[in-house]
N, C-alpha and C positions, 0 to 999 in steps of 0.2 A: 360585332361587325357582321352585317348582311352577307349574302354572297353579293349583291350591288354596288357595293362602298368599294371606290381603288383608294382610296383616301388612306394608306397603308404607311406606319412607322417604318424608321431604316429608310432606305433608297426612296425620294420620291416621286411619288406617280402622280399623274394627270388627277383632277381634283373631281373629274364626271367624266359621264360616259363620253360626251361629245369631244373631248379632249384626250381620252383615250384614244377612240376610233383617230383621229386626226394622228397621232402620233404613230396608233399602226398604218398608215396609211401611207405613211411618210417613206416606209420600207419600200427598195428599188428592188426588190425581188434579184436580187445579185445572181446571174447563175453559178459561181464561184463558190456564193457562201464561206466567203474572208471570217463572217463571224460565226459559224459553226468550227472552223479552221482554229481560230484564236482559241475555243474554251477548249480547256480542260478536260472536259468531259465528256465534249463532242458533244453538245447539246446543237439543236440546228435554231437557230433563231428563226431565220427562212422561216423553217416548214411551222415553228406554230405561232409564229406571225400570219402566214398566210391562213392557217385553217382559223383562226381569231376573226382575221379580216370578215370570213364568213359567218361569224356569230357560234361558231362551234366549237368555245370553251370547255368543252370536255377531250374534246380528242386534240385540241394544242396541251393541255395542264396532260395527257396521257406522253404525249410528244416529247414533253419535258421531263418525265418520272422516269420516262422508259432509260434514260441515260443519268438521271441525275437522282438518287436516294434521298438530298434533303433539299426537292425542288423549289421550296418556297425560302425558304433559309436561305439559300443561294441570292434567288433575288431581292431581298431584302439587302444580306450584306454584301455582294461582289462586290470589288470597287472596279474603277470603271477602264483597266488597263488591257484587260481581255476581249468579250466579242464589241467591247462597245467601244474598244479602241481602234478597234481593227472592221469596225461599220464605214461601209463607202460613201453612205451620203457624209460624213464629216470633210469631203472635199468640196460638195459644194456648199454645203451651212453649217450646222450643226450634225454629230453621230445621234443616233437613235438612241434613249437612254431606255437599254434592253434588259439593264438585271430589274429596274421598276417595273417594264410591263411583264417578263417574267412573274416577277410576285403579283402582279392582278390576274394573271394567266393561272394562276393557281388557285386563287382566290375565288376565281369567276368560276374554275371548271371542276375544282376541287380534288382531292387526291384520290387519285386511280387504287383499285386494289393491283397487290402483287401478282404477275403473272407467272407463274413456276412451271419449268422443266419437271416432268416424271422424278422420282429418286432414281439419284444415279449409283451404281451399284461397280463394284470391283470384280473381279474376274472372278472372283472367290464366292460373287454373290453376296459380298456384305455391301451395306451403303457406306459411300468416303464420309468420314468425316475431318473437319476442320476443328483447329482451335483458334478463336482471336482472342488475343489477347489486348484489352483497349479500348474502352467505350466512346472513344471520339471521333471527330469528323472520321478520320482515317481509318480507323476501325469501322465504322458503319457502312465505308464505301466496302472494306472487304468480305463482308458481310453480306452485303447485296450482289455482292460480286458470288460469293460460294452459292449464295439461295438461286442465282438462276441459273447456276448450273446442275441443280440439283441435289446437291450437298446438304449434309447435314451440320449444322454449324454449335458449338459451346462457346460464350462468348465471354471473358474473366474483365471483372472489370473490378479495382481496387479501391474504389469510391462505392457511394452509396447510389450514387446517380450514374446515369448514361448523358453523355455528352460531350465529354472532358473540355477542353476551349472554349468552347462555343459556349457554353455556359457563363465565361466571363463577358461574352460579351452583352453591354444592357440592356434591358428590357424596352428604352424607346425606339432601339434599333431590330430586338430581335424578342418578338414577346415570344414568353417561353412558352404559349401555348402553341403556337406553330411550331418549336424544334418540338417539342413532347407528341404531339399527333404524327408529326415524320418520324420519328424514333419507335412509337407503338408501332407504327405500318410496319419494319421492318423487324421488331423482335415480336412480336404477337404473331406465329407463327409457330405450328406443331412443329418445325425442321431445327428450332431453334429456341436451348435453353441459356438462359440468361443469369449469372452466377456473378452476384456482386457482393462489395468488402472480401475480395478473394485478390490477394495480391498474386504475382507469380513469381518464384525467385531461378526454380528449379527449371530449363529451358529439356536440358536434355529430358529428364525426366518426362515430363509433356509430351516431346517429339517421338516419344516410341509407343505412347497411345493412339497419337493421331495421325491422319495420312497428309496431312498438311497444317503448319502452324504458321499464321503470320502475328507481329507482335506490334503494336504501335502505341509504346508506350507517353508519347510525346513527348514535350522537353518542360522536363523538371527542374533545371537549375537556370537562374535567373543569368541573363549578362552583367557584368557589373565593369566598372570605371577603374579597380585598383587605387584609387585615388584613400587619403585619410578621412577618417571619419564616416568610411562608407557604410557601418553597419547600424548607423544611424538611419539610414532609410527604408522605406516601408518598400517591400516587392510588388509588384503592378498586381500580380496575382492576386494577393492575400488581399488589397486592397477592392478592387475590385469584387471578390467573391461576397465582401461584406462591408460596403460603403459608410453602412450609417454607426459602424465601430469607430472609424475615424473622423468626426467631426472635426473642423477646422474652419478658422479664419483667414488664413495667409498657406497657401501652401506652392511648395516648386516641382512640377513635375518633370525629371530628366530622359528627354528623348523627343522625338519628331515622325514617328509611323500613327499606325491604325489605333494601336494597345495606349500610347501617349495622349492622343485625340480621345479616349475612352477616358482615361483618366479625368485629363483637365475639365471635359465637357461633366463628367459626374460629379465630379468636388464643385461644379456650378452648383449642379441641381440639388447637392445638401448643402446649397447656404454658405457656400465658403466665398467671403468680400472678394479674395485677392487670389487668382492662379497664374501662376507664370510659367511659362515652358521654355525650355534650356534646351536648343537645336544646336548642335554642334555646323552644320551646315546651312546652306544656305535656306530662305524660307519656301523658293520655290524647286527645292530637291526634296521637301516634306514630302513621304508615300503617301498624302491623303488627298483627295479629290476635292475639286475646285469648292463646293460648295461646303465641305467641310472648314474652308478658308473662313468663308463666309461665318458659319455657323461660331465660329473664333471669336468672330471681329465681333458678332450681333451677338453675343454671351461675355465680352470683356475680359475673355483672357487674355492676357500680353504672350509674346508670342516674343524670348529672346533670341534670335536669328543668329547666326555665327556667334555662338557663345558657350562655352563649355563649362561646366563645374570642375572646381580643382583642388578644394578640399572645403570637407562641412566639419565644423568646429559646434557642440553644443552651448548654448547660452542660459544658463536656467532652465525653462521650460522650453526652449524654443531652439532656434540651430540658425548658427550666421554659415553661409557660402560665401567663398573666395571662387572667383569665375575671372576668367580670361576672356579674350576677343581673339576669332579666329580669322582667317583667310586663306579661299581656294588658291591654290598654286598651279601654276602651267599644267601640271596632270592630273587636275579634279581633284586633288585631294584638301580636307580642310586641314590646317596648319596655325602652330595657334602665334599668334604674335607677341612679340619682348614686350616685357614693358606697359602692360595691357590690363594686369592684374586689379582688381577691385572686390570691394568687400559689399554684402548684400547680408540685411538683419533681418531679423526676427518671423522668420518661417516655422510653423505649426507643426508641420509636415514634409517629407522631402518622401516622393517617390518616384523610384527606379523602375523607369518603363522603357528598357533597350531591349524587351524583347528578352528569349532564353534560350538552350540548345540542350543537348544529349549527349553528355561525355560519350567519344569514339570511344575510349578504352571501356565501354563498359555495356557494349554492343552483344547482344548474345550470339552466341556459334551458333554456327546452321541453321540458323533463321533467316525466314524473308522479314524483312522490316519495309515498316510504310511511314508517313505521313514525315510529322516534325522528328524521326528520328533517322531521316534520310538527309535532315540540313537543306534540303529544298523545297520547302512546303510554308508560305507562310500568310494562307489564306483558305475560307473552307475549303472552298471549290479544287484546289491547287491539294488537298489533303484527299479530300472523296475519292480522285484521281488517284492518287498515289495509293489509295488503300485497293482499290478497284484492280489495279496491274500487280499490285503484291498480290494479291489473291487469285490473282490469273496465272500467274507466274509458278503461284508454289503450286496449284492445280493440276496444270500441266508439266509440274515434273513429278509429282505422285500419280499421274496417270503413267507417265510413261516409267516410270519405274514400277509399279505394279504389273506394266506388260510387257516389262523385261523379264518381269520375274517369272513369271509365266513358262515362258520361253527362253530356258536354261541354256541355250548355246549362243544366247547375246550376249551372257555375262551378266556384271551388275552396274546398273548407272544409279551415280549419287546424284539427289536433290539438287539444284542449283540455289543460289541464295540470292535475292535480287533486294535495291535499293528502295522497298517497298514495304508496307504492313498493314494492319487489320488489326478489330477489336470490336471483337462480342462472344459473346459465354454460354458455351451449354454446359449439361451436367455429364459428369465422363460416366 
């Protein structure tokens, strides 16, 4: 792929230049900037829309790195509920579709090197260091977050790779050769050693090496339906991290977000005749963006709408579902109805894509925690974010406890712990 081509997998873009340019153009230069306001990460659309408009793809792709550590990742997959929901021209036509020109914005102007603060030093004259614990979205936002302040960062990651999620997501949406080039940018760096197949179990332990620790382990246990016969299905995860294990003819995938869309759209692309999706609500409450509807309908997945699975029975080789018929009640809730019950044969495969979380009981002390382990993260950009303020967080309360200490007639002030985290590994 040229730096020329917007012709870009995941989100998409204009198909040439001239329909680029038309689409930045379409930008009302809002002086509000509603969609700087909406992301996450503060990114300003504005400003490198505007510097674009002038042909100076280098300093709109700087525009965007400067706040954003996996800029092009971003615009490939953001879905479209942040600044491009919250774009002013959608009142009179259509919203500007900004996570696509983002990723030709990156494309065109290509990634900036890291801009770094001096090392930052303790009163004592040593340099702070961090630990992250978490090589994913969330962990690389806090990462980025310690490196411009100066910080020295070890980053633990219990895999053999850096990425953690993001990784499952596929390759026609997120070639791995753009998250690997944003992941070098940011650990290819003397301030930062990177220390992987290194689990962590021991927190305190950690926390009295380092002058700040955020952890962002993400969410390792799947959701599941309680329902019988459920350990009969395959996890969205495991599936995904290696598609062509599971070969199939007929298969059910249960759920209706991003990770669901992921699935059914993949068991296409290996060859599987027949995918059906099991949406407990309705089809236009699916968290997936209009085109993704599309991409549904033109791939021939069936799409079961108010319908929930309520127990999988194995048949021989294969697994019958008993599924029900639901409906919303006066306060949005889906509900399932009497009498409604029916039987569905011969599936290959049955997998569980509700998404997963982080047992609270098994949160560490005195840690700042980020991303999927704070229960409100469930997009990169929404993770980069949350890794970015864990690390600002635990920051500035080892600063300012270092200059307490200092100054023996303030006392002692203890670290705060915030609903935030990080993940990248040096060596201690």
């Amino acid at each position: 792929m040229n730096a020329d081509d917007t012709s870009l997998p995941g989100n998409e873009c204009p198909d040439s230049a001239a329909k680029l340019s038309r689409e930045f153009n379409r930008c009302l230069g809002c002086r509000a900037k509603p969609c700087e306001k909406a992301c996450p990460l503060g990114v300003s659309p504005h400003d490198f829309i505007a510097a674009a408009k002038t042909g100076d793809f280098a300093a709109a792709a700087a525009a965007i790195a400067a706040r954003n550590p996996l800029p092009q990742t971003c615009g490939l997959v953001c879905p479209d509920r942040f600044c491009q929901k919250a774009c002013i021209r959608g009142r009179i036509d259509t919203p500007i579709e900004i996570p696509c020109l983002q990723a030709a914005v990156m494309q065109k102007g290509g990634l900036p090197a890291l801009e770094l603060l001096p090392t930052a030093h303790t009163a004592a004259g040593v340099p702070y260091r961090a630990a992250v614990i978490g090589g994913g979205p969330a962990g690389l936002g806090a990462l980025y977050e310690f490196l411009l302040r100066g910080w020295q960062v070890d980053l633990y990651e219990k895999s053999a790779v850096l990425g953690g999620a993001a990784r499952l997501i596929p390759e026609r949406r997120l070639p791995r050769t753009v998250l690997e080039t944003e992941i070098a940018r940011l650990v290819e760096n003397p301030r930062v050693t990177v220390r992987l197949n290194t689990e962590i179990t021991d927190f305190s332990a950690l926390s009295a090496r380092y002058d700040a620790v955020v952890a962002a382990l993400g969410e390792p246990l799947p959701r599941t339906l309680g329902i019988k016969g459920e350990e009969l299905c395959l996890p969205y995860a495991e599936y995904l991290t290696s598609p062509s294990r599971y070969l199939c003819n007929k298969a059910a995938v249960v759920g209706g977000g991003e990770v669901a869309l992921d699935c059914a759209l993949t068991l296409k692309e290996h060859g599987c005749e027949t995918v059906e999706m099991f949406v407990r609500r309705r089809r236009e409450d699916m968290r997936i963006m209009a085109r993704d509807h599309l991409e549904l309908e033109q791939k021939g997945v069936i799409v079961r709408a108010l319908t929930s699975v309520a127990a999988i029975c194995p048949v021989g080789n294969a697994c019958r579902l008993t599924a029900v018929s639901n409906q919303i009640d006066s306060r949005g809730r889906a509900v399932v109805c009497n009498g409604t019950e029916c039987t569905l044969e011969g599936y290959d495969r049955v997998i569980m894509a509700l998404g997963s979380f982080f047992p609270a009981d098994k949160l560490p002390p005195n840690t700042t925690v980020a991303g999927d382990m704070t229960g409100n993260c469930g997009t990169v950009v929404q993770a980069l974010a949350s890794g970015r303020a864990a690390a600002e967080t635990a920051a500035l309360s080892a600063i300012s406890a270092t200059t307490t200490a200092s100054t023996p007639q303030n006392g002692n002030i203890s670290a705060s712990v915030s609903p935030a985290a990080s993940t990248k590994e040096k060596q201690p």
